[in-house]
N, C-alpha and C positions, 0 to 999 in steps of 0.2 A: 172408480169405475169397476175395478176387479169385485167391491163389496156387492155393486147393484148386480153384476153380472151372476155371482153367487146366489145374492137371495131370490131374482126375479128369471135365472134363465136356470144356472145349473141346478138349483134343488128343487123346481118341477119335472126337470129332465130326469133327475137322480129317481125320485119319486116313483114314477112314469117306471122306469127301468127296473126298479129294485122292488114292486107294489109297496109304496109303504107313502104315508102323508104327510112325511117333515114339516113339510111350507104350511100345509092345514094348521099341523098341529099346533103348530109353533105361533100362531094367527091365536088358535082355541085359546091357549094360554094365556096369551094378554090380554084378552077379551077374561078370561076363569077369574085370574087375579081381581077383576073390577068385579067382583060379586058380592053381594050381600054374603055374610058367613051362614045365615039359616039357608041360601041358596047350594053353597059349593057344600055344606054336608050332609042335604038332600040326596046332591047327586051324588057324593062319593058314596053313601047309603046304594044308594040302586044298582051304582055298577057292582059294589060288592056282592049284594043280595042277587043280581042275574048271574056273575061270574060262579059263586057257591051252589046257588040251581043247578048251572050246566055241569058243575064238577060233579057233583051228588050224582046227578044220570049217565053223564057221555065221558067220564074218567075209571076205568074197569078197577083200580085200588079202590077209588069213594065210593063206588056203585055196590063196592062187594061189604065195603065195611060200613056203609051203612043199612046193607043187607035193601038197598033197592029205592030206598025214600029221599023223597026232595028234600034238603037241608038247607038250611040258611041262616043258621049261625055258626059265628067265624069260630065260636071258644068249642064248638063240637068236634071243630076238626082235631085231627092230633098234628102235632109241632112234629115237620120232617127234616133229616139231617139228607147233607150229599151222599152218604154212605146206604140209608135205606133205598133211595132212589138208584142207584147206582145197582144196586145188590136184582132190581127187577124193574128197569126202563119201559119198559114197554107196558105198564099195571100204570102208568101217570100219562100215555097218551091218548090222550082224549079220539072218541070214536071221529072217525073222520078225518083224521089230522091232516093226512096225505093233501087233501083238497085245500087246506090254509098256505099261504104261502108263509113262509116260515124259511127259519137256517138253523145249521145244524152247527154247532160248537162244539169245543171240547178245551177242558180246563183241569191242569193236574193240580192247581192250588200249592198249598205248603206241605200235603202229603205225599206229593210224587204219584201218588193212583189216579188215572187218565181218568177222568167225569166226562160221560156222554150226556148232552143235551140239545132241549130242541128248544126254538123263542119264535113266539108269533110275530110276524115283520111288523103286526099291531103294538106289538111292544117295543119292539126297538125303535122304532118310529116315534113314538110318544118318549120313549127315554132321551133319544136325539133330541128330537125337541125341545125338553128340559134344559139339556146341559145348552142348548143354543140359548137359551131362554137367560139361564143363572147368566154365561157371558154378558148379557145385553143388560141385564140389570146393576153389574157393576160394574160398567161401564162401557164394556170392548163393543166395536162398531166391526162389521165384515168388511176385510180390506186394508184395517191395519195389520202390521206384520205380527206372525204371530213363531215362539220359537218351542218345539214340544220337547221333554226327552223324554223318551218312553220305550217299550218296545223291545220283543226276543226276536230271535232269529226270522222264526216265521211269521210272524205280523210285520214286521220292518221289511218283508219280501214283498207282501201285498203293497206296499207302499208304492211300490214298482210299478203296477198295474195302471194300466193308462186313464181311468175313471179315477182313480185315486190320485194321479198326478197332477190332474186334470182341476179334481177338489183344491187338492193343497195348493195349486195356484193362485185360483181364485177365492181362496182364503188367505191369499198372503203367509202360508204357514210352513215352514221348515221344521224337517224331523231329524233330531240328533238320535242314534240308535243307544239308549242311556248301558245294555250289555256289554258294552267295548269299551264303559268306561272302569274295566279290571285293569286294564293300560293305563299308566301315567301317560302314557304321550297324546292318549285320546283327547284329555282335559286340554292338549294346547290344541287341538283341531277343533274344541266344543269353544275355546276363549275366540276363535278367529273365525267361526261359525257365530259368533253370539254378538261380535263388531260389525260383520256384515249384515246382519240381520237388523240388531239394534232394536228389539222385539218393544212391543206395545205390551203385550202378553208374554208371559213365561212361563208354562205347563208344562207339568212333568209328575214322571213318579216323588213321593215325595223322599225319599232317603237321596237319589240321583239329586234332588236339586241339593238337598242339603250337603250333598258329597261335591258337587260344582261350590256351592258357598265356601266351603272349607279350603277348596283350592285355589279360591282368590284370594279368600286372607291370608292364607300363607304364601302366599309367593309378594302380597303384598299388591297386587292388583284392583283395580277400580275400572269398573264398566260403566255406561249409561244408563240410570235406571230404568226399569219398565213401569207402564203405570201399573200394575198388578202382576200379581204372581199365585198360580192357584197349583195347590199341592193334591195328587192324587195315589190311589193303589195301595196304599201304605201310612202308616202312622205316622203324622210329623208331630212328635211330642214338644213340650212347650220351649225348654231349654234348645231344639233344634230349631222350631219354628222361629227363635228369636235372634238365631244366627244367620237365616236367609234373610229375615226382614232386615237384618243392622246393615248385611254385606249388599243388596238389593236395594235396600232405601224403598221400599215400594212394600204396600200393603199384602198380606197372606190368605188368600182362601183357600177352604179344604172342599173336597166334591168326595164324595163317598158312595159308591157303587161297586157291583164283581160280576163276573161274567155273563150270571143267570139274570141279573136283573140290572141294566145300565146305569138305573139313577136312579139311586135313595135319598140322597140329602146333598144339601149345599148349605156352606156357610155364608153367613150376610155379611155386611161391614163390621156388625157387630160383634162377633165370633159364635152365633148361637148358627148352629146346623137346623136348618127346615127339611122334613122331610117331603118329599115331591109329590102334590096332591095335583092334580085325582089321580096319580099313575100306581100308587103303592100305598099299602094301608101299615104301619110300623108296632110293632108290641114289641115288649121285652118281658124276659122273663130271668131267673136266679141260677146264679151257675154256684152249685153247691161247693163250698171250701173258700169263696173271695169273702175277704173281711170286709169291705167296704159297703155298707148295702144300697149304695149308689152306682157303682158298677154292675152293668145286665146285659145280657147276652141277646142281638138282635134277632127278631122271627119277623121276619117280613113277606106281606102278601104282594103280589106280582096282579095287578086287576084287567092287566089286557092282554094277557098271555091265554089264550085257549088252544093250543098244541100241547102245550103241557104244562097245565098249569103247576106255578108254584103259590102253595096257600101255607099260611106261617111254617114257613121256610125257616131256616135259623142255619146259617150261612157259616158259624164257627166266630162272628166279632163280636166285639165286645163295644159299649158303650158307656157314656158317664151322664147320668143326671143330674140335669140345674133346676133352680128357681128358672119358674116361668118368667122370662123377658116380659116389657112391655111391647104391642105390639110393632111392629116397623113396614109393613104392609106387605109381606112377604107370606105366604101362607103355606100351613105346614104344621105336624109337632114339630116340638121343636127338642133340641137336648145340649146337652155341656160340648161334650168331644166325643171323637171314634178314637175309642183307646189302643185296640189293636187286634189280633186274633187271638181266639182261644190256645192256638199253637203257639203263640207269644208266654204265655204262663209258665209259670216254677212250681214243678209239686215241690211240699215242703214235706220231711219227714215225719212230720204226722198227719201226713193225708192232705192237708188244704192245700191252698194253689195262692201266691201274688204274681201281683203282674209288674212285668220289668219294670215301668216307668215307678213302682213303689220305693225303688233306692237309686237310679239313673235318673228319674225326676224331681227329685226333691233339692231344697237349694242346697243343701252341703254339698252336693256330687255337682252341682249346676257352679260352682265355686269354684271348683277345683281347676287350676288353670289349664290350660293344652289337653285336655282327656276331650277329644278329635270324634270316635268311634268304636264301638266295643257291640262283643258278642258273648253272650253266655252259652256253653255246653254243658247240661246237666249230663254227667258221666253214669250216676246214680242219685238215691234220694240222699245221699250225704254227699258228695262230692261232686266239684264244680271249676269248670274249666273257664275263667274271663280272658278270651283277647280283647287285647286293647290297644290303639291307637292313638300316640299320644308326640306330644312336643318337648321342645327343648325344657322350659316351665315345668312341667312336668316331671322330667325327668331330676332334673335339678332337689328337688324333692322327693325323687319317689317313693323311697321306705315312710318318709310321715303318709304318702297320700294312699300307698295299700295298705297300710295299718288302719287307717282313715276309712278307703273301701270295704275292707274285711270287717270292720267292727259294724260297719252299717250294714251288710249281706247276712252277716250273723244275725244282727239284732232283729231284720225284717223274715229270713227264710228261718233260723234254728241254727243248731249247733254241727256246722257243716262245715267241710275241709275247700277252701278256695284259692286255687292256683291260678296264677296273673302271667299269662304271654304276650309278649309283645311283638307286633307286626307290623309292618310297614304300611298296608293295606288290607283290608276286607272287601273284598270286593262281591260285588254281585252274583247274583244264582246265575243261571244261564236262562231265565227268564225275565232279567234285569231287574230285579226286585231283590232286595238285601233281607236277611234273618236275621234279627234279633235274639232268636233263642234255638238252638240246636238241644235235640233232645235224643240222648241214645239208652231212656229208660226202659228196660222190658216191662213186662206185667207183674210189679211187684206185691200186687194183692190189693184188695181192697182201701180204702182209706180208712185208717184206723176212725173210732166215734170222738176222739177228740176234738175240741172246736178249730175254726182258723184261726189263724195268726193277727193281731194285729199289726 
């Protein structure tokens, strides 16, 4: 009752209140999906090519850099970072803005520098839709329970809000605030939150879930599983991913989006990420210093945003490319993983950069028993601070397993000094999303012309 109630009374009403076309959209979509493919890249052609028109004229940076001329091709524009935009907001607001009905956001990211932005309710509507959409395709129906962890202070306030109570009802959906989980005692309020609930669905930030995984197997604990479990906000790298699926019994999806733009990509059953068509157009480009020339850095266009539009955007992640799957009826590019943020990377001392999961991911370290959680702080380009969070296992051995660590951080960053502290816990930023790599490098000079590391 609470499902029907959801899709056939509250998200017209939602709609209605908020101008935006969830229920539409979310209709368009599964009707999209049944297209011939010369059909759906017709269209994603046109809205690209109208959205590039309006940018060229009615956006005062496009209008001034292309010195006045309609445009309509994507590779003319230049690839914009948060930081260009940031630096002069008001050069990306398209004329007229004030009359779109739109919201107004703000996102400090992993730099801590507050990002102003604005999103056309066109867009977030059509992003909502998506993620409704991914749910419904692997499986989840509106109305079973659903349990989220997510959430800082101030988003977990809105929650409060009677239109949002009001959702989360008839959604069946409970929000654990995943920032409170820097408390041990929070996990025994998330284990007796997560019996009562007994979720169909398990969504969450993904280091939060995998930090919940971790404290059931130590304490030795077993839950009911859910039928799926979809990881977001954050990297859930393989070796973590295989810890929530063992502790969960229940299959892993990843959803890949950030503040500016809702929904980029979902993962299928298969584990290939599709990126979200018609809503977003995806390229990658080369992040100078990564050895691997599979790893590229995302630049994604935003196609129903015109308040401000974002046109290859390139957001700071990072991505990994596959062989093309066969197809599975899901449409989309498609790619390997989201590997993590550029902020996640290690300069090495001669200029290049790997990314953590290059010695955290590999099976030697995926081996090593009880190594729970761990942080790197580059101090400088030679020295290197690892917390670690680790078990009894672990400890039992620990001179062979940091000789162990140290010889592989050597062997992938260079010849670098790395000190191992142990912690009890790592806990969460205060925007409940966990760091991987703390970095307190100044401006050491350019990157020498030596090549990367492999």
């Amino acid at each position: 009752m609470r499902g029907f109630l959801f899709r056939y009374l509250f998200l017209p009403l939602r709609d209605r209140l908020k101008h935006e076309q969830v229920a539409r959209d979310l209709r368009f979509l599964r009707a999209y999906e049944t297209w011939p493919e010369e059909r759906r890249k017709a269209f994603v052609t046109r809205k690209l090519h109208d959205l590039l028109a309006f940018a060229s004229q009615r956006v005062p940076f496009y209008r001034e850099y292309f010195g006045g001329r309609v445009v309509t091709d994507l590779k003319a524009f230049p690839v914009l970072t948060k930081e260009e935009i940031r630096r002069q907001p008001e050069k990306f607001l398209a004329e007229g803005w004030q009359r779109r009905p739109h919201e107004i956001n703000a996102s400090s990211g992993t730099t801590g520098t507050p990002f102003r932005f604005y999103v056309d309710r066109r867009s977030i509507s059509l992003g909502l839709a998506a993620q409704y959409r991914f749910l419904e395709k692997i499986g989840h129906r509106w109305g079973r329970p659903i349990l989220s962890l997510w959430g800082n202070p101030s988003s977990y306030a809105k929650e409060r809000q009677p239109i949002k109570r009001l959702g989360s009802w008839l959604r069946n959906e409970r929000v654990f605030p995943s920032f409170t989980l820097k408390d041990p005692r929070a996990f025994e309020d998330l284990v007796r939150l997560y019996l009562q609930v007994r979720p169909w669905l398990l969504y969450g930030y993904s280091k939060a879930l995998y930090a919940f995984a971790l404290y059931l197997r130590d304490h030795g604990l077993e839950v009911p599983p859910p039928r799926a479990v979809v990881a977001t906000s954050e990297t859930l790298f393989p070796s973590e991913r295989r810890v929530v699926a063992e502790v969960f019994r229940a299959p892993v999806h990843g959803q890949y989006g950030f503040g500016e733009i809702l929904s980029v990509a979902y993962q299928c059953a298969r584990g290939y990420y599709h990126t979200v068509e018609p809503h977003v157009v995806v390229e990658t480009r080369e992040r100078p210093g990564l050895a691997d020339p599979r790893v590229r850095e995302f630049v994604v266009t935003d196609l129903d945003n015109r308040v401000m539009p974002f046109i290859r955007y390139a957001p700071g992640d990072l991505l990994v490319l596959g062989e093309e799957p066969e197809p599975c009826g899901w449409p989309g590019w498609t790619f390997q993983e989201v590997l993590g943020r550029t902020t996640d990377l290690i300069r090495t001392p001669e200029g290049g950069y790997v990314t953590v999961p290059s010695f955290f991911g590999v099976d030697t370290v995926q081996d090593i028993p009880d190594l729970r959680k761990y942080q790197v702080i580059q101090k400088s380009l030679t020295d290197f601070e690892v917390k670690l969070v680790v078990g009894p296992a672990f400890l039992r051995n620990r001179e062979a397993y940091e000789a162990r660590l140290r010889r592989l951080f050597q062997k992938i960053v260079g010849e670098v000094t790395v000190r191992f502290r142990y912690v009890d816990d790592i806990p969460p930023e205060p925007t409940g999303k966990y760091l991987l790599v703390k970095s307190e490098l100044k401006d050491e000079g350019p990157p020498s012309p030596a090549g990367p590391r492999q």
